[in-house]
C-alpha positions, -999 to +999 in steps of 0.1 A: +000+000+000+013+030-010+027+052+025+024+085+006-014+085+004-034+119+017-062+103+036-091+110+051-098+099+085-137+094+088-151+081+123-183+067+134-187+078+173-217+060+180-196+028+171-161+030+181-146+030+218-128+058+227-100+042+249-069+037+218-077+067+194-039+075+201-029+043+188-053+043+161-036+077+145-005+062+151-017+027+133-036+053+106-004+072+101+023+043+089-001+041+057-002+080+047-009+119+060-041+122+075-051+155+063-083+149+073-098+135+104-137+140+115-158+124+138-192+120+138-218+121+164-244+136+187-222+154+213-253+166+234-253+129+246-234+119+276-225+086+255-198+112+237-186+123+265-152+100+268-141+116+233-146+153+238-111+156+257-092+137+232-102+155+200-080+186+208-049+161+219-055+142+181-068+172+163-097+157+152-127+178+142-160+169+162-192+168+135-225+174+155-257+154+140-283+153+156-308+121+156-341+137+143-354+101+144-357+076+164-342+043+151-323+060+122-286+065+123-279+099+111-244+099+119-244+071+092-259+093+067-236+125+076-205+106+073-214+090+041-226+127+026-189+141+039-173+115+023-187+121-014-178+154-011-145+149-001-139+123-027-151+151-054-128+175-040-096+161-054-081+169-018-067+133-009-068+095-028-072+076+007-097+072+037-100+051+062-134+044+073-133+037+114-163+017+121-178-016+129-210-007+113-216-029+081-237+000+068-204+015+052-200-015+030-215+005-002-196+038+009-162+015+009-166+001-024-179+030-040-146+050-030-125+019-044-142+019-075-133+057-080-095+043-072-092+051-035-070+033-008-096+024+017-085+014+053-112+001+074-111+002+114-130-016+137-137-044+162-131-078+154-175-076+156-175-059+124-194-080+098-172-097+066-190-074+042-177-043+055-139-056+057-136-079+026-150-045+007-119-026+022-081-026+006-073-035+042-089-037+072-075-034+108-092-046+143-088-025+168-079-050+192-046-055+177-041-016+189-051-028+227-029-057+224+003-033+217-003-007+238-009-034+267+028-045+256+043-011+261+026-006+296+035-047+307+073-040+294+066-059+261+059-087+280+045-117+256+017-132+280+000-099+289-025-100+256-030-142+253-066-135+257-074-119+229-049-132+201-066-157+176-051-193+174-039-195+135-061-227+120-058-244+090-073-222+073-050-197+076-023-217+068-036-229+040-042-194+026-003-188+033+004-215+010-018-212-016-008-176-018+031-189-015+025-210-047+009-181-065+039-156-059+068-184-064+090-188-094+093-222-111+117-233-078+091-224-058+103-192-039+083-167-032+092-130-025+081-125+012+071-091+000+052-099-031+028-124-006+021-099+020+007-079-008-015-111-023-023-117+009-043-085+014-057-080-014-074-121-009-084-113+029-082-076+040-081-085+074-050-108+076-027-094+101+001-113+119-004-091+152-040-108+153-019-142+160+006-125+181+034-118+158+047-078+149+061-096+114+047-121+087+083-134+094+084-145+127+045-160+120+055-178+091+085-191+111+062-206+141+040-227+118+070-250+104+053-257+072+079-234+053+116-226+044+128-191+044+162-176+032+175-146+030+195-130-003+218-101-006+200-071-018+221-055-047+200-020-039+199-017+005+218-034+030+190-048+042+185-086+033+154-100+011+133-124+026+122-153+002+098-183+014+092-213-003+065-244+012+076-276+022+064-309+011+040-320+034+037-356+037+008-375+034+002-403+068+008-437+051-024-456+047-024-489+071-031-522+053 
């Protein structure tokens, strides 16, 4: 994803917790400028409360809608409004939606089809059709789980409960995605599958197995080789992965 990407930062605040906005612009920044950050929400209602004092810290700017209904989410509407007219403006050619509403599905593939980066944030709640429609798509536990590390010293066992177990499934996604990026000897640039990767399942992320690095995950599953190569261009080694032959149990007679 390109790191040089003027994005807009678009928040729900009837459906995102408060607590790791810090992190989140932090997380948001590593894929581009922020030029733009809103949030949206009725801030008459003591439910906004938690937020008010860190909008001025994060420079965020606080959109007021009101709910003239009952049972209708104008903050959806507002945000999706904003959006268009942001898009139309020429002003960036990135947003990233931070919601766990699936009601911005539509809004996230519209912006993609007028060749926008889209970045979605949200809990790991947020339905599949909202994060398959994003270019990548980020839970916001993964945010808890580092800032827990920095408080606990970076200590390993202080976020257990809330890391996924990788399954088979995952796995097999790493190889199929492997064989799709390798040469005829079957190496794969580790770079080139991060980036298939993403673009089959928005939502991959090694930090939601516990791992900062694809590296270190792909390492702890044992089903691959990896080697490094000189890099003609940066000191700085390449990576190449390549599966191993996995042997089928012998059939008893």
């Amino acid at each position: 994803m390109n790191t040089n990407l003027n994005i807009a930062v678009l928040i729900d605040g009837d459906n995102i917790p408060s607590a790791y906005v810090k992190e989140m612009m932090e997380e948001i920044a590593k894929y581009g400028n922020p030029t733009i950050k809103r949030i949206y929400g009725d801030w008459t209602r003591p439910n906004l409360s938690k937020w008010k004092n860190l909008l001025l810290e994060n420079a965020i700017t606080p959109i007021q809608q009101y709910g003239y209904t009952t049972g209708k989410n104008a903050t959806d509407s507002a945000m999706i409004i904003d959006a268009m007219d942001i898009l139309y403006s020429g002003k960036v050619n990135g947003f990233c939606l931070v919601s766990s509403d699936s009601d911005f599905t539509r809004l996230a593939t519209r912006l993609r089809e007028a060749g926008m980066q889209v970045i979605g944030i949200g809990e790991k709640k947020t339905p599949n059709p909202f994060i398959v429609a994003c270019d990548k798509f980020i839970y916001i536990e993964i945010l808890k789980n580092q800032s827990q590390k920095k408080e606990d010293g970076d200590d390993k066992d202080s976020d257990k409960s809330s890391v996924d177990k990788i399954t088979r499934k995952e796995i097999n996604l790493l190889r199929s995605t492997i064989s799709d990026s390798s040469d005829e000897d079957g190496w794969a640039f580790l770079g080139d599958v991060g980036g298939l990767i993403q673009k089959k399942q928005p939502n991959f992320d090694s930090r939601n197995y516990g791992f900062d690095k694809l590296t270190p995950l792909i390492k702890s599953i044992g089903e691959f080789e990896l080697e490094q190569r000189e890099n003609p261009k940066s000191r700085h080694k390449l990576i190449f992965v390549r599966n191993k032959m996995v042997r089928k149990p012998k059939s008893r007679k």
